[in-house]
C-alpha positions in Angstrom: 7.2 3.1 32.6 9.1 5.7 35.2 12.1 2.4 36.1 12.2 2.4 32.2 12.6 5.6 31.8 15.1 5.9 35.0 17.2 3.2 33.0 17.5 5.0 30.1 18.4 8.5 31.8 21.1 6.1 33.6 22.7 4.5 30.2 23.1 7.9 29.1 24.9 8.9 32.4 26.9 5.5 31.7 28.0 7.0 28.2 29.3 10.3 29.5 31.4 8.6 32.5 32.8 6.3 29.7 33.5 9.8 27.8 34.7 11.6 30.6 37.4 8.5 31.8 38.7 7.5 28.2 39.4 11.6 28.0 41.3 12.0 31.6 42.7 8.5 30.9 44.2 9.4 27.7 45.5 13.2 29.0 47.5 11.5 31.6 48.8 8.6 29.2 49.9 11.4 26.8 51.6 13.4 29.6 53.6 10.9 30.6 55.0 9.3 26.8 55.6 12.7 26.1 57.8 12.7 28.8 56.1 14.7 31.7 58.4 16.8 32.4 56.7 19.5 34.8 59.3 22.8 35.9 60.4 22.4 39.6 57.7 22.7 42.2 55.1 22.8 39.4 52.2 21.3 41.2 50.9 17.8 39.6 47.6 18.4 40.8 47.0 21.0 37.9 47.7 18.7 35.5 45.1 16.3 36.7 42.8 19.5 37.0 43.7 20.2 33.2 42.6 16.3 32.6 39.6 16.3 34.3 38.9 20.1 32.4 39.6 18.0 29.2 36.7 16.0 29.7 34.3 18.5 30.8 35.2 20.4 27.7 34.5 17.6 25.6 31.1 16.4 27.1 29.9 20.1 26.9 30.9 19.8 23.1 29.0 16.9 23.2 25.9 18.6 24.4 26.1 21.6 22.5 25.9 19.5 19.4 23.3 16.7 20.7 25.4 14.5 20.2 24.4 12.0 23.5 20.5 11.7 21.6 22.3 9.5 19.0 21.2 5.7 19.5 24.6 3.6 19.8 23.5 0.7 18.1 22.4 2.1 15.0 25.4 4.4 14.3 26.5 4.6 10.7 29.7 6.2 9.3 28.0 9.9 9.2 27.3 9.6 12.9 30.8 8.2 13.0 32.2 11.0 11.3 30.3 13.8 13.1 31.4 12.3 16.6 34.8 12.5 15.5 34.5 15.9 14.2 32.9 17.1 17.5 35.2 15.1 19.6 38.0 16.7 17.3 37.5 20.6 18.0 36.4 20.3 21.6 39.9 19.1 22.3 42.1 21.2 20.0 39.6 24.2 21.6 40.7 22.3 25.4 44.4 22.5 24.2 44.6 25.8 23.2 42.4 27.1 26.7 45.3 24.6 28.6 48.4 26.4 26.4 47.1 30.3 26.2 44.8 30.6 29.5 46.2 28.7 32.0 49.5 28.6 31.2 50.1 24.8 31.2 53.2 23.1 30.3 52.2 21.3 27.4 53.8 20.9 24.1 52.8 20.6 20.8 53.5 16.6 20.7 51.6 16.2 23.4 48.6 18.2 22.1 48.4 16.2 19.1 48.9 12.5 20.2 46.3 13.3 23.0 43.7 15.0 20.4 44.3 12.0 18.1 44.2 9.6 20.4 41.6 10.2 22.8 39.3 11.5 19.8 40.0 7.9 18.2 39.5 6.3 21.8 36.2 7.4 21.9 35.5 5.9 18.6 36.2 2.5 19.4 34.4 2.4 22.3 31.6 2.9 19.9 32.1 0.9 17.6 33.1 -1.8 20.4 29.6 -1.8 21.6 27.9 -1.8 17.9 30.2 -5.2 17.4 29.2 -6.9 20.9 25.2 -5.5 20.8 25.5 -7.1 17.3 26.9 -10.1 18.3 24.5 -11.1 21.5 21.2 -10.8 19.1 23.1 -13.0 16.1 21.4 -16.2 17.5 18.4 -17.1 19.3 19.2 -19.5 22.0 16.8 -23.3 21.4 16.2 -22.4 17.7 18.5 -24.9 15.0 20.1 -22.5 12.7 18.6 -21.7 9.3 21.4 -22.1 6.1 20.6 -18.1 4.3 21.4 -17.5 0.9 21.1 -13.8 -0.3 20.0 -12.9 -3.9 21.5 -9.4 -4.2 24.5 -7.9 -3.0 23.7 -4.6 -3.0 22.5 -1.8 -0.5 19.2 -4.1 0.5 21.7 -7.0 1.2 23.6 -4.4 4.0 20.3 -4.0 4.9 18.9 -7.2 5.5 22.6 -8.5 7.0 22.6 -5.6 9.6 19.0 -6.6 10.5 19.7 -9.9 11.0 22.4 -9.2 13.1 20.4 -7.0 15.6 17.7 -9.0 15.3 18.2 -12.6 14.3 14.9 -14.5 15.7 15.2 -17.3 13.4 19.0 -18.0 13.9 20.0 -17.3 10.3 23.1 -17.7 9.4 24.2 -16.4 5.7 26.6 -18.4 3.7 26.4 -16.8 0.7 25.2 -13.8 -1.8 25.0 -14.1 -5.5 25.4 -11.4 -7.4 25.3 -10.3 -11.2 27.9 -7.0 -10.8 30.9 -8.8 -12.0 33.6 -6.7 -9.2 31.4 -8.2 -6.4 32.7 -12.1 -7.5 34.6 -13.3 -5.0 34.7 -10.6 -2.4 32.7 -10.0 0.8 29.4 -7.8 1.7 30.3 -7.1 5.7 31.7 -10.4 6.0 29.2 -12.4 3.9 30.9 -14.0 0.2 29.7 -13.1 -2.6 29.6 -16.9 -4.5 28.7 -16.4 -8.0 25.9 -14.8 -9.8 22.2 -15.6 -10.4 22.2 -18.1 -12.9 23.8 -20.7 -9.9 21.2 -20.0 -7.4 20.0 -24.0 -8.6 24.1 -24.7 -8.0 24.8 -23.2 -4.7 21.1 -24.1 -2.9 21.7 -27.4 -3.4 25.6 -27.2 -2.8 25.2 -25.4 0.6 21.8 -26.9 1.5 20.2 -24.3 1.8 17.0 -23.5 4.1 16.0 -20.2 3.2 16.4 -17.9 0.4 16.7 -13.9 0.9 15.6 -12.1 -2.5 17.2 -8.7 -1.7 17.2 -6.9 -5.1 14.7 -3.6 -4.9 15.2 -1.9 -7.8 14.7 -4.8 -10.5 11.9 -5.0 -13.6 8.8 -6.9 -12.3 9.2 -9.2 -15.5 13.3 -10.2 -14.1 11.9 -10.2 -10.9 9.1 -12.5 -11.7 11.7 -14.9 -13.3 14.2 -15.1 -10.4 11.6 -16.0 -7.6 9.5 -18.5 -9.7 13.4 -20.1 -9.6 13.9 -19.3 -6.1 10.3 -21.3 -5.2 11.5 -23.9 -7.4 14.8 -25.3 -5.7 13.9 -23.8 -2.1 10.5 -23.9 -0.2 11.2 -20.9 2.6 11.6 -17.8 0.2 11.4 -13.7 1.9 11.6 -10.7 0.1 13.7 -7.7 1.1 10.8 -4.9 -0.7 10.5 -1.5 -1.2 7.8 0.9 1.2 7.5 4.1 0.4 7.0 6.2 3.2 4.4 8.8 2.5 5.0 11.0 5.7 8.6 11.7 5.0 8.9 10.8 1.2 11.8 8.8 1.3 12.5 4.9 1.0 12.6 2.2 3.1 12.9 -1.7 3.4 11.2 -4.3 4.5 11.6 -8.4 5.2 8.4 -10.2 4.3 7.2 -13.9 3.6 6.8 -13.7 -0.7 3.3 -14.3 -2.0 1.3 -15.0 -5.1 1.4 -11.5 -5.9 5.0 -11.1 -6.0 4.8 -14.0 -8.8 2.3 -11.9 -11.0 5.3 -10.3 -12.6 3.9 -6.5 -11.8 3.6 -3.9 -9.1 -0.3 -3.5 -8.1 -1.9 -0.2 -8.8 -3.1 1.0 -6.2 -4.2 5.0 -6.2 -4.6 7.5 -3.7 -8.2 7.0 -2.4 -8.5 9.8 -0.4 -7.3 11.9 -3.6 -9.8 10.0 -6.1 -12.9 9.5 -3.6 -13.3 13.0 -2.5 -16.4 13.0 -4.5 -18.0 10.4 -2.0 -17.2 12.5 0.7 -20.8 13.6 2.7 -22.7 11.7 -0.1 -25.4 9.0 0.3 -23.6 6.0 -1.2 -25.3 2.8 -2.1 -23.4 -0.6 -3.3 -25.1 -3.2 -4.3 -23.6 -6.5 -3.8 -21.7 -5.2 -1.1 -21.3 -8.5 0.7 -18.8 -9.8 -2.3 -15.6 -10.0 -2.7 -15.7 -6.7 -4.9 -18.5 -5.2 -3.1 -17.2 -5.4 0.5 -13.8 -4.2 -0.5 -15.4 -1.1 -1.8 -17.5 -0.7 1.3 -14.3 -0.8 3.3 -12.8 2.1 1.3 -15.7 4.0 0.4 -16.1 4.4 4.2 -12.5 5.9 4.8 -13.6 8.9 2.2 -16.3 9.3 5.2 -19.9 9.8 3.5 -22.6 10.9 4.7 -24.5 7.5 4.6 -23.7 3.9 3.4 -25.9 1.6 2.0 -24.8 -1.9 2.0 -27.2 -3.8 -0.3 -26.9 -7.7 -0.9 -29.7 -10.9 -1.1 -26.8 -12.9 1.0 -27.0 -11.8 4.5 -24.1 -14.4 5.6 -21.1 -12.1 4.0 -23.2 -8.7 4.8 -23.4 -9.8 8.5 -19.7 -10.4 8.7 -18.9 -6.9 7.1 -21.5 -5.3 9.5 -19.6 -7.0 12.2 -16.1 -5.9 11.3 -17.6 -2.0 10.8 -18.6 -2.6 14.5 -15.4 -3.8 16.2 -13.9 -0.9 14.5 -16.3 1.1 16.1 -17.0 2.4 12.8 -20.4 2.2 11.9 -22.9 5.2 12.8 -23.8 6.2 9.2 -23.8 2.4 7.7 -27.2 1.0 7.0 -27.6 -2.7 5.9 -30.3 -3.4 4.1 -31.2 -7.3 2.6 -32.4 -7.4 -0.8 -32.2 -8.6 -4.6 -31.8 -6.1 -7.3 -34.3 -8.3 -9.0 -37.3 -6.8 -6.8 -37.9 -3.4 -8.3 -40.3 -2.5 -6.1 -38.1 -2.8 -3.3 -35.4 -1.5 -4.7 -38.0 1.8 -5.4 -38.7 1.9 -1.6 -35.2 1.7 -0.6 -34.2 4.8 -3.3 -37.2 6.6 -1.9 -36.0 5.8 1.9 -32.7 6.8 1.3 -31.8 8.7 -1.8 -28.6 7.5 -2.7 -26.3 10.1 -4.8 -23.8 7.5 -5.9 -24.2 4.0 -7.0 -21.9 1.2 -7.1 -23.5 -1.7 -9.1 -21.3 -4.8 -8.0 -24.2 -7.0 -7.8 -24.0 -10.0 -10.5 -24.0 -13.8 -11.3 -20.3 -13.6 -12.1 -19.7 -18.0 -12.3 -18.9 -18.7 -16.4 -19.9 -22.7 -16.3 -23.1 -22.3 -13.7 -23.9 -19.4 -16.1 -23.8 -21.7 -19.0 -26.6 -24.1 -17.6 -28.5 -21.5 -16.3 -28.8 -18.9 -18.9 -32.0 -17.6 -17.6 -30.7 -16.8 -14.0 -27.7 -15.0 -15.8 -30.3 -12.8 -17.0 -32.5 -12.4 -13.9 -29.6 -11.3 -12.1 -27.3 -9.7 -14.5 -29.5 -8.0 -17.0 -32.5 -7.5 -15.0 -31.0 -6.3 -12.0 -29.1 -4.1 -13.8 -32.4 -2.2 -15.9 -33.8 -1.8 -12.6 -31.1 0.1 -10.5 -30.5 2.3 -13.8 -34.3 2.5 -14.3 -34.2 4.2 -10.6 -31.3 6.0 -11.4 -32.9 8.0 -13.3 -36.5 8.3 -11.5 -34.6 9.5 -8.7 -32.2 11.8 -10.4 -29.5 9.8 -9.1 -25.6 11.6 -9.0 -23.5 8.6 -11.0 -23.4 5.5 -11.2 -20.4 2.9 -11.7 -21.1 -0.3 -13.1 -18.4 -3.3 -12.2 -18.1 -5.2 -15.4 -15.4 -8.0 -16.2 -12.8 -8.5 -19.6 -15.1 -11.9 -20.5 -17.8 -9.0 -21.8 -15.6 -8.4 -24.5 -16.0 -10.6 -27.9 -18.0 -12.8 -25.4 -18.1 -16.7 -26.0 -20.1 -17.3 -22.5 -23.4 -16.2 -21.4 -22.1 -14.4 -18.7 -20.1 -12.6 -20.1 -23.0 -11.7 -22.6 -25.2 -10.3 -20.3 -22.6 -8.2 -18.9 -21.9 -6.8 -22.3 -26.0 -6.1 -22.4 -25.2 -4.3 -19.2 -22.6 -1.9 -20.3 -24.7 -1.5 -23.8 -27.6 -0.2 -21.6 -25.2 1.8 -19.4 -24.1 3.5 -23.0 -27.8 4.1 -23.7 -29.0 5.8 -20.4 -26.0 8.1 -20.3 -26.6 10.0 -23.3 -28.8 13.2 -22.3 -29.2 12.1 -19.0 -28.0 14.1 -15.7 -26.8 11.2 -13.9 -23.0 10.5 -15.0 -22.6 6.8 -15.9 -19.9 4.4 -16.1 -18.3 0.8 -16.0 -15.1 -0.4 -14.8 -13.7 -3.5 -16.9 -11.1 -5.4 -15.4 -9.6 -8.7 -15.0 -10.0 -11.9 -12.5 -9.3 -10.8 -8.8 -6.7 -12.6 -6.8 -8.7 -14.5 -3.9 -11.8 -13.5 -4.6 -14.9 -16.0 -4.3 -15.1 -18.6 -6.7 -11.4 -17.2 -8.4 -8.9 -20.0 -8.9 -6.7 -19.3 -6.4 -9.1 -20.2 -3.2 -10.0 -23.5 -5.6 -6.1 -24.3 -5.8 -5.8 -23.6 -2.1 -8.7 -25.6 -1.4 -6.9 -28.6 -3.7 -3.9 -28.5 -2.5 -5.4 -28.9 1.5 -6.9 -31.8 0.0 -3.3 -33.4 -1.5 -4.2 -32.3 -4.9 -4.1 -32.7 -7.6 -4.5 -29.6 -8.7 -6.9 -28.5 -11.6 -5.9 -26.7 -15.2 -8.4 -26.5 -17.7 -6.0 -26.5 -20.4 -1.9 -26.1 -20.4 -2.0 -22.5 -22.2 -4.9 -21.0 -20.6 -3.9 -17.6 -19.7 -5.5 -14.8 -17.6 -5.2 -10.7 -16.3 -4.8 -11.1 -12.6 -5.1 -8.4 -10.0 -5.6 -7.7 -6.6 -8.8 -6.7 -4.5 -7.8 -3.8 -3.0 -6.4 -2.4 -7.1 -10.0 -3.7 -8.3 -11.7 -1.6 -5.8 -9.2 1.7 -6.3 -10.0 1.6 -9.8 -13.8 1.4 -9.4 -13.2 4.2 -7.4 -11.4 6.6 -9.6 -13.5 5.6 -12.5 -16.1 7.2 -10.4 -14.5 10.9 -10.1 -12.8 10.7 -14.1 -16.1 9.7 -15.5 -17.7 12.3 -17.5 -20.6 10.0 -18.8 -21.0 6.9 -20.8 -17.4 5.5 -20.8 -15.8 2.1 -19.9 -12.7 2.0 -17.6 -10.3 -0.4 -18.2 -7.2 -1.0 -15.8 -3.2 -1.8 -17.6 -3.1 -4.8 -15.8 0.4 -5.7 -17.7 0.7 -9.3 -19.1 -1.5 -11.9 -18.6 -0.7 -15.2 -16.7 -0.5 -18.7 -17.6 -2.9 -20.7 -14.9 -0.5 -23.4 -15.2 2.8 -21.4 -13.5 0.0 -19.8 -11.6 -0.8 -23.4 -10.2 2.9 -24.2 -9.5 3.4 -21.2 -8.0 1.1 -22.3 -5.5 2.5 -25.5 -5.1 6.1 -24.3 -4.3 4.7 -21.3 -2.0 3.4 -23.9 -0.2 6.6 -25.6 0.5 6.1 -28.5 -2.0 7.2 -29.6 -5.8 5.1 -29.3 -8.4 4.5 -32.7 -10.2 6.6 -34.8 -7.6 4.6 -33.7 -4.3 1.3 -32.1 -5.8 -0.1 -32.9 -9.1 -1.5 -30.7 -12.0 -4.1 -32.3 -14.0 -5.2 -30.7 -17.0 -9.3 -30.9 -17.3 -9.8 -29.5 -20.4 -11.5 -25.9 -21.0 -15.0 -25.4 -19.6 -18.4 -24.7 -21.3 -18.2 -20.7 -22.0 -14.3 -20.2 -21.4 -11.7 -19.0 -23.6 -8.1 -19.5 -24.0 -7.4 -16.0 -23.7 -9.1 -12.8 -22.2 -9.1 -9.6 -23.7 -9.8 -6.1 -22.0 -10.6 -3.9 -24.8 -12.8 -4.2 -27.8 -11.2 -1.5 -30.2 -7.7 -0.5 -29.2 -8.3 2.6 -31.8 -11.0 4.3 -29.9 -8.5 3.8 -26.3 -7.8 7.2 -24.7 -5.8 7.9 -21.8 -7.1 9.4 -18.5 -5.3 11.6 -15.3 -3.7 8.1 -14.5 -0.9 6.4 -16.7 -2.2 2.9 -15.6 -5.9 3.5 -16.8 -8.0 4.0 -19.5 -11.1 4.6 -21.2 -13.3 3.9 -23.9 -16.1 5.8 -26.1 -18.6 4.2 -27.8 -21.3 5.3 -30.3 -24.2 5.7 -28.5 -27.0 3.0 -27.9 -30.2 3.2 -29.2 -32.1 3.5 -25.8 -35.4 2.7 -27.7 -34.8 -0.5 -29.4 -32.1 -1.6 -27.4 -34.6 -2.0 -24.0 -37.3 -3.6 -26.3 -35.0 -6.4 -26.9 -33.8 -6.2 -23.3 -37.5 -6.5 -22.5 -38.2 -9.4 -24.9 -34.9 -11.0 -23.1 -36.1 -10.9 -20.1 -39.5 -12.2 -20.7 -37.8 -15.3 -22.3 -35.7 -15.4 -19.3 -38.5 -15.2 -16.4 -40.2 -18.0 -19.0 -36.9 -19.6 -18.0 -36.9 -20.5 -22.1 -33.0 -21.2 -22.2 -32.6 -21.7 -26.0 -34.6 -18.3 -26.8 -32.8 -16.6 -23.6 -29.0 -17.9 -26.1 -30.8 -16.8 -29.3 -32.1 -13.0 -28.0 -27.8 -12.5 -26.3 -26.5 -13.1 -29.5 -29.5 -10.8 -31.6 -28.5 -8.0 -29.0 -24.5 -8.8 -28.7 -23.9 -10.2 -32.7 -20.0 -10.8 -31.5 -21.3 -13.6 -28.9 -20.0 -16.8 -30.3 -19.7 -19.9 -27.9 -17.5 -21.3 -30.2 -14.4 -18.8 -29.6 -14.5 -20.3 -26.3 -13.2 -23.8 -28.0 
């Protein structure tokens, strides 16, 4: 650390010993085409005293102004411009002390050509060094170049050409930008052409043989963006994206190169809110999840712990995915207040010991049978699980005088034509029914099919395509809402501090995606064709499933929340009474494991479950 910091005290030494020659080098050039005429027996060794002055006026300039904390190789044309300036008036303030205090025998001609001229002198030498530090990190010595073809010829493209030329690890070499801004045709971005626009990025990949493509458009509608990359993947298996980061400790924009994903093909931004704004309300609370070794669960775990609780209760039957989540709180060195406890949410009476151990505060039901075919076959266990577990967390909710509870709930509970989504439909019906005159505040969240989550299609396609394919589509229009983890869990989260009691949360999750481009999206991100390389074979829809999802049951009763991207719904209020003696007769059919009258006591307490929407 001290010889790298001795080197970089010498490179600035280096810069003001280049400053300090071009300036005495350029005083004496001037002289002398000006003509150099001294009077007789004027001593010569002034004027070199008046060169060498020169400089020392114009480092101290320098100095004053900070001028020498500027990094070379990332000068722009403001720091251009304020060197000049500064360069400027330090030596039209040297002329005027050489003229006025010491008498020198210098003209005006002289003043200016040596102002202009060693001001301009100093400039190059910068900008020479920009142009060769550029140059020697262009290309990576042992690496075949890669043929670049930019999408974009704006601001981002600068960007993303001045990055690769400081930093060019995978020798790219750009040959072209298209562009839709007519006045770019034909002309050059730095020294990149601009070739044509985007409807010939098919046209000029193949043309140019192209190995990578550089989408480097920022400010662009998801829906345009969506369109461009799905043609980008199509004709080119390396795509990157040039995207926008905002930076929250400065507030301003800036860029960054990254490999494009499945989410970039969703053809939306991903909601994510301010936890730390929307979770104060788990601050110094005892917080219990259930099912918090899911895919849903753990994710809330994660960032329920950064709103620091008091305590956090990580309940699941699987202790394989609660291990692992233990594990990664420990190598974080993050887990003094966690407590990990194995259990179903079937087992009331351990779930009563555990409320009477810990006494959560808030509740996060994530627990479920959440698999629509295995559901279908198993109607009973659907119940067990879903419905069951559910009556007895709320149950203790209320024995226990519990803060709020959130219930995680899914778009196939609306108009449901499976049996899970049926029995999470009973579980938002009794949510409605325990929340009127109770004190605990209670809620569900309603959202779509989470991106990589277990048993979600995208791990299945991944899984295909390692296997060679084909690939699997029940049906060629299928379509579903998509979203990420980490927007599922923020949601969940904010639905906890807007609820005010007995409302369901539902996320804008934009337009809803076909599983088939969602298939070949795969395919191309993974650097093949779809339907030459991989296969997509249509399997027909499965027991329970529908063509299309839907997130809200009546648009009219839809209200909007402190967030533009979410909303809520009221509903008339559940008769708590009859509604849990049907539950109860449920439930008895179910631990009877009677799967007809377990189908026949779903639709008696949800009348819009029809399995044959589903066809």
């Amino acid at each position: 650390m001290k010889n790298l910091s001795f080197f970089k005290k010498l490179k600035r030494y280096l810069v003001v010993f280049s400053d300090a020659f071009i300036c005495i080098i350029a005083f004496l050039l001037f002289f002398h085409i000006e003509g150099g005429d001294l009077p007789y027996g004027y001593p010569y060794i002034n004027i070199i005293m008046a060169a060498v002055l020169s400089s020392l006026v114009l480092i101290a300039g320098f100095f004053l102004f900070n001028a020498y904390s500027l990094v070379w190789r990332y000068l722009n044309m403001r720091n251009m411009f304020f060197i000049s300036i500064i360069a400027f008036i330090s030596l039209c303030v040297n002329c005027l002390m050489d003229i006025f205090l010491l008498k020198l025998p210098l003209d005006s001609g002289f003043c200016g050509f040596f102002i202009c001229g060693a001001t301009l002198a100093i400039l190059l030498s910068r900008i020479a060094y920009c142009y060769l530090f550029e140059n020697k990190h262009t290309y990576t010595s042992g690496k075949a170049a890669k043929r670049l073809l930019i999408i974009g010829g704006g601001d981002a493209a600068v960007f993303a050409l001045k990055e690769l030329r400081q930093n060019n690890k995978e020798n790219y070499v750009a040959v072209g930008i298209l562009d839709d801004d007519m006045s770019k045709q034909n002309r050059f971005v730095w020294d990149v052409r601009v070739l044509g626009n985007t409807n010939m990025i098919e046209k000029f990949t193949k043309e140019y043989s192209i190995d990578t493509i550089l989408f480097a458009i920022v400010n662009i509608s998801e829906e345009r963006k969506k369109q461009l990359l799905a043609r980008c993947t199509a004709v080119c298996r390396d795509v990157i994206i040039l995207e926008s980061i905002f930076d929250k400790l400065f507030s301003k924009e800036r860029l960054e190169i990254k490999k494009i994903t499945m989410q970039d093909l969703l053809g939306r931004k991903s909601v994510l809110l301010h936890t730390e704004y929307y979770g104060k309300y788990l601050t110094d609370k005892v917080v219990l999840v259930t099912g918090g070794g899911g895919s849903i669960g753990s994710e809330l775990c994660v960032q329920i712990k950064a709103c620091r609780p008091k305590m956090l209760i990580i309940l699941d039957i699987y202790e394989n995915n609660v291990y692992d989540l233990q594990q990664s709180f420990k190598d974080s060195n993050d887990f003094s207040d966690i407590r990990v406890e194995i259990a179903s949410v079937r087992d009331k009476q351990k779930l009563d010991m555990l409320f009477s151990k810990y006494r959560p505060q808030i509740i996060f039901h994530a627990a479920a049978h959440k698999h629509v075919p295995l559901m279908e076959t198993n109607p009973e266990e659907a119940v067990k699980n879903n419905v069951c577990g559910t009556l007895n967390v709320l149950t203790l909710c209320e024995k226990y005088s519990v803060e709020r509870f959130i219930l995680i709930s899914t778009d196939k509970a609306v108009n449901p034509t499976s049996v899970m989504g049926a029995t999470k439909r009973i579980c938002e019906k009794m949510m409605i029914a325990f929340s009127y005159g109770s004190n605990t505040v209670y809620s569900a969240v309603r959202f779509g099919n989470v991106l990589g989550s277990n048993g979600s299609v995208v791990p299945i396609f991944e899984r295909q395509l390692q296997n060679g394919g084909p690939l699997t589509v029940t049906h060629p229009e299928v379509t579903r809402y998509f979203m990420t983890v980490q927007e599922a869990v923020c949601l969940v989260i904010a639905a906890g501090s807007m609820a005010d009691g007995g409302e369901i949360f539902v996320l804008n999750m934009g337009k809803p995606v076909k599983i088939n481009d969602l298939a070949e999206n795969i395919i191309r991100l993974s650097g093949k064709v779809p339907y030459v390389d991989v296969d997509i074979k249509y399997i027909g829809l499965r027991p329970g499933e529908k063509l299309y999802e839907e997130l809200l049951i009546d648009t009219q009763k839809l209200k909007g929340t402190g967030h533009k991207k979410i909303f809520k719904e009221h509903f008339i209020p559940e008769n708590k009474t009859s509604l849990l003696e049907c539950v109860d007769k449920l439930i008895y059919a179910a631990n009877g494991n009677e799967s007809d009258k377990v189908r026949d006591l779903i639709k008696e307490i949800v009348p819009e479950y029809n399995r044959s929407n589903g066809r």
